[in-house]
C-alpha positions as CSV (number, residue, x, y, z in Angstrom):
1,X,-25.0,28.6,3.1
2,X,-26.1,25.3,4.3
3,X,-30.2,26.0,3.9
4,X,-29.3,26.8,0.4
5,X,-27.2,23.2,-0.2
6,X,-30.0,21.4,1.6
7,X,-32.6,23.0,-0.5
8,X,-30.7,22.6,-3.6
9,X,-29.7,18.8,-2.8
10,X,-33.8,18.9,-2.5
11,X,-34.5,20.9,-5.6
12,X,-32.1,17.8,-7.5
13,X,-33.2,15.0,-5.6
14,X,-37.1,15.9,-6.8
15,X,-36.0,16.2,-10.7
16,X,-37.6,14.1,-12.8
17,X,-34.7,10.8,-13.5
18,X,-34.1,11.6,-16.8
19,X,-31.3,9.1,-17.1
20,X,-32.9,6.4,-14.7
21,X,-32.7,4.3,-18.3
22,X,-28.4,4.7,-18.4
23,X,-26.3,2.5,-16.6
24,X,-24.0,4.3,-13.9
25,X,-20.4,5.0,-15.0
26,X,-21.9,5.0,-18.5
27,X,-20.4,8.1,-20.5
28,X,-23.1,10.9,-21.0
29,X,-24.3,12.2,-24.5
30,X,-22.5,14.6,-26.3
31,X,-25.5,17.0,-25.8
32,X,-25.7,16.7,-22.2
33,X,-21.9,17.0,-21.5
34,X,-22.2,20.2,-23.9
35,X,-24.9,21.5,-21.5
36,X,-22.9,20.8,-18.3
37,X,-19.6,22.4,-19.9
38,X,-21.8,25.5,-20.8
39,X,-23.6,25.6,-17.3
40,X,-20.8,24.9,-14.7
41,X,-17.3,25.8,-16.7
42,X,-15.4,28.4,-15.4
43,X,-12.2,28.6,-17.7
44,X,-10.8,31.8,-16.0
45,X,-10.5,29.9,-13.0
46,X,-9.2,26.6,-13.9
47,X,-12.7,24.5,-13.8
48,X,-13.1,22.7,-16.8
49,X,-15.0,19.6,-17.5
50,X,-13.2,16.6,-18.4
51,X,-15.4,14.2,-18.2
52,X,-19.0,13.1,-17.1
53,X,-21.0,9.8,-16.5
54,X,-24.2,8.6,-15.1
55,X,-23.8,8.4,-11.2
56,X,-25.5,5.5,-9.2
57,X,-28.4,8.5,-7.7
58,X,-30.6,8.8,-10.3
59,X,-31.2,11.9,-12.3
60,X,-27.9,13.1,-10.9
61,X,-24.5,12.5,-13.3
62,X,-20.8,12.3,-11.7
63,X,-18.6,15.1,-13.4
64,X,-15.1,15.0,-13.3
65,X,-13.2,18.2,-13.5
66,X,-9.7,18.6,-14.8
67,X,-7.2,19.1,-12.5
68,X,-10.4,19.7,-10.0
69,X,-12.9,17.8,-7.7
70,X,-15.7,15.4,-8.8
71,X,-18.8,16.8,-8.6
72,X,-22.6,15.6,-8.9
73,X,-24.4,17.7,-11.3
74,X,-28.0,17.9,-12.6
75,X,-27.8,17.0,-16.1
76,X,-28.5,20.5,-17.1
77,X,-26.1,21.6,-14.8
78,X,-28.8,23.9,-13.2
79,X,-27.6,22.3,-9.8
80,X,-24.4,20.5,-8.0
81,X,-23.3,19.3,-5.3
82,X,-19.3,19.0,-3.9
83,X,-18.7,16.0,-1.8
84,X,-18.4,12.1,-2.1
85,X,-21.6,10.2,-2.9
86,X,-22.5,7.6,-0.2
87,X,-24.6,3.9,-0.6
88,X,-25.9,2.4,2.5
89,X,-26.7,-1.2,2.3
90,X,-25.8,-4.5,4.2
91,X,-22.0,-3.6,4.2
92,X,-22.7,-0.7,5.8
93,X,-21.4,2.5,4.0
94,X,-20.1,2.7,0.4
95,X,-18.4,5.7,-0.9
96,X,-19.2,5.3,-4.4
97,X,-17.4,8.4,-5.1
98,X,-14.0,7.1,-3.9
99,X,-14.6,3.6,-5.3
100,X,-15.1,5.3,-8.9
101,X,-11.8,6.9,-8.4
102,X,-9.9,4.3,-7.0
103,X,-10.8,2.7,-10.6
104,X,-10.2,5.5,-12.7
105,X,-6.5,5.9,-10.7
106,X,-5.8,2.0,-11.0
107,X,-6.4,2.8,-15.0
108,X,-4.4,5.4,-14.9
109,X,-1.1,3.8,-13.4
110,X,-1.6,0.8,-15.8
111,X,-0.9,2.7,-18.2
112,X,2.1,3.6,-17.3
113,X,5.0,1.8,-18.6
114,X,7.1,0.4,-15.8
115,X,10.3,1.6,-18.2
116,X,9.7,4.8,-16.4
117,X,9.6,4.3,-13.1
118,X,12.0,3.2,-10.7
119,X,11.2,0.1,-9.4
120,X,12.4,-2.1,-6.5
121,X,11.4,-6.0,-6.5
122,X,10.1,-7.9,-3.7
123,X,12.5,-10.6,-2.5
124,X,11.2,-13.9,-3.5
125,X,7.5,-14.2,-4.4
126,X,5.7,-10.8,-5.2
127,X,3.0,-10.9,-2.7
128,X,1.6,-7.3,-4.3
129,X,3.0,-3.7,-5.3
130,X,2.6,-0.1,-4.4
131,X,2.7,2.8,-6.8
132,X,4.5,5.9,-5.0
133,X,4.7,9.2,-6.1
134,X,8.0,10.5,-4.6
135,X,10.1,13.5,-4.1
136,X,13.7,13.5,-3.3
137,X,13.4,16.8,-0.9
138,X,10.1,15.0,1.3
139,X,11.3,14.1,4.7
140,X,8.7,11.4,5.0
141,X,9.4,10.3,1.3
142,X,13.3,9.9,2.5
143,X,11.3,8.1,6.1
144,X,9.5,6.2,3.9
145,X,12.4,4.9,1.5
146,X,14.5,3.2,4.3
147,X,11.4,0.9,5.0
148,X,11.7,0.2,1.6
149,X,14.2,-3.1,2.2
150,X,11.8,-4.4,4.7
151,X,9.0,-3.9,2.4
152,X,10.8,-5.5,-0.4
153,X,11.3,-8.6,2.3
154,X,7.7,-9.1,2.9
155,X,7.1,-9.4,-0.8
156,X,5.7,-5.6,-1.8
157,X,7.1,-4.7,-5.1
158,X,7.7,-0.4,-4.8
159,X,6.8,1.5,-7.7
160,X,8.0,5.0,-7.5
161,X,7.1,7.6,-9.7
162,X,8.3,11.5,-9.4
163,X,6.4,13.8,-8.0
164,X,8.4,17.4,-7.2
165,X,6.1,19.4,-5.0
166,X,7.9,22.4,-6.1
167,X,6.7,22.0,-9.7
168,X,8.8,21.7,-12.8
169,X,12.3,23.3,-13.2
170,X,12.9,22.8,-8.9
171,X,15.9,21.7,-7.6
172,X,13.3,18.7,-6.4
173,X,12.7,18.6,-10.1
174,X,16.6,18.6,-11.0
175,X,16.9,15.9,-8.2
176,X,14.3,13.9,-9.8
177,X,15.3,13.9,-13.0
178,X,19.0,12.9,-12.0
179,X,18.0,9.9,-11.0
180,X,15.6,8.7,-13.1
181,X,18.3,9.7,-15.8
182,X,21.2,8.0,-13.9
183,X,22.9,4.5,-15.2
184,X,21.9,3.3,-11.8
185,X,18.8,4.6,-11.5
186,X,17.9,2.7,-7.8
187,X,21.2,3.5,-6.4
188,X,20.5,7.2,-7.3
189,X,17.8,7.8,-5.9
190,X,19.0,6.2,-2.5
191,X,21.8,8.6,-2.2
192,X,19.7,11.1,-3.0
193,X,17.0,10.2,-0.1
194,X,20.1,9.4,2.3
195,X,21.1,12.8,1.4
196,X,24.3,12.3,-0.5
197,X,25.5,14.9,-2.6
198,X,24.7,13.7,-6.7
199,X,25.6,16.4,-9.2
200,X,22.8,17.2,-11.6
201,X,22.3,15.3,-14.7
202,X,18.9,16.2,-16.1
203,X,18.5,14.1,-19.8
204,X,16.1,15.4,-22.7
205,X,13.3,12.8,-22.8
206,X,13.5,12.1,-19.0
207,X,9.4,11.7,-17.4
208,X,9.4,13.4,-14.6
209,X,7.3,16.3,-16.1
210,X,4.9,14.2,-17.2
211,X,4.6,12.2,-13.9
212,X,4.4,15.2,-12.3
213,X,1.6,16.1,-14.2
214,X,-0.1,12.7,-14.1
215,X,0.0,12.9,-10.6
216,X,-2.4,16.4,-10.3
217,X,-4.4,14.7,-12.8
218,X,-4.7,11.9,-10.0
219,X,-4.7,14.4,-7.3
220,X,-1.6,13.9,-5.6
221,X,-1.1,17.2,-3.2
222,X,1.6,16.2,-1.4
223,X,4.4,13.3,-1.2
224,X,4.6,10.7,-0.4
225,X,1.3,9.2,-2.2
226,X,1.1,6.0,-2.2
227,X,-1.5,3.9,-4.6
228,X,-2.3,0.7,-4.0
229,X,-2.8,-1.7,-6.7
230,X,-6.5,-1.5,-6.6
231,X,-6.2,2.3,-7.1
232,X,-6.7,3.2,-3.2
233,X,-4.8,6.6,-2.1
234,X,-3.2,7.0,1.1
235,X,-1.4,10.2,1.5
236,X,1.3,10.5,3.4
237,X,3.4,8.0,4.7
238,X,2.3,5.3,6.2
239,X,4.5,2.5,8.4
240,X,4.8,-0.8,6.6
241,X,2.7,-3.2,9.3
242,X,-0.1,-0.6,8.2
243,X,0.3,-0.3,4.2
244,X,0.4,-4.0,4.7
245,X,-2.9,-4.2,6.2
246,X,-4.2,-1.8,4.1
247,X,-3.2,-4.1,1.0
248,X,-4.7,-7.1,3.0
249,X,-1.2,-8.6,3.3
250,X,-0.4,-8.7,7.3
């Protein structure tokens, strides 16, 4: 198995660069995403092609399955390779892989309206935020949501989205949607994490379907996620002196 990725990574890396003219992150041609859809789609399964650009290795194009991995595909989609593509220069190693998604994630979230989360302010000046994808029935989401205060304090605005790992029409999901559809939608979701009994009260038009599904499309497999605002993932929870470092705040 690993001769035949080696000699296939070789097979790739000696193709002649057609697209050493495109820039990377540039969309491909409507022919050559036709190609790769034909050569490396496997709708039975799941694996379908969303989307593909031109990668920083030339010759080689970054291909974005739906609700699957990024891969790095010949453009005729002869070849491909699973696994983060790496740059090594004076700052040591880049994972050019993760830096495209940590974009395409930070796009994502903007586009969010902030009507539909549940949001709780920093005190005093908003020194930076966290998007968190959250589910009432997660020990660590419930861990995670008494730091909350202290977070607030040193001046992290939390962003929480839903995320119910048990998929839609769960009790997580019923739980989820109670709050979000609550008058008091903060206050709500605090009993719930304290674990207070909240009868259900699931609205029509409530997002946590949608969130839910936004966060596969982002790759969320378990709660809590946490997304910086630059687009960085860190799963799992994480204590606040270290989400602050990670957001270059201690």
């Amino acid at each position: 198995m690993i001769r035949a990725l080696i000699l296939a990574i070789g097979v790739v890396l000696a193709l002649p660069s057609i697209s050493s003219h495109a820039d990377s992150g540039e969309a491909v041609p409507a022919k050559v995403l036709a190609q790769l859809r034909t050569a490396i789609e496997v709708p039975g399964a799941g694996l379908s092609v969303e989307s593909a650009r031109y990668s920083d290795l030339p010759g080689m194009v970054e291909v974005q399955f739906k609700e699957g991995p990024l891969v790095y595909a010949s453009e005729d989609g002869a070849f491909f390779i699973i696994g983060d593509l790496y740059a090594v220069g004076p700052e040591g190693y880049v994972n050019l892989a993760e830096r495209r998604r940590n974009t395409e994630r930070e796009a994502r979230l903007a586009a969010v309206s902030t009507d539909d989360m549940i949001i709780f302010p920093a005190e005093g000046e908003t020194r930076g935020h966290i998007t968190v994808f959250t589910d009432t029935t997660c020990f660590y989401c419930q861990k995670l949501h008494k730091e909350v205060p202290e977070l607030n304090r040193r001046g992290v605005e939390v962003r929480y989205l839903a995320y119910p790992r048990s998929g839609v029409g769960s009790e997580g999901f019923r739980q989820l949607a109670t709050a979000w559809c609550a008058s008091d939608p903060r206050e709500t979701l605090t009993r719930m994490k304290n674990r207070e009994s909240v009868a259900d009260n699931v609205c029509a038009g409530n997002p946590v379907a949608r969130q839910y599904e936004l966060g596969q499309e982002m790759g969320v497999r378990g709660t809590p996620a946490i997304v910086t605002a630059d687009g960085q993932m860190i799963p799992g929870y994480r204590p606040v002196d270290d989400l602050l470092s990670v957001m270059g705040l201690d």
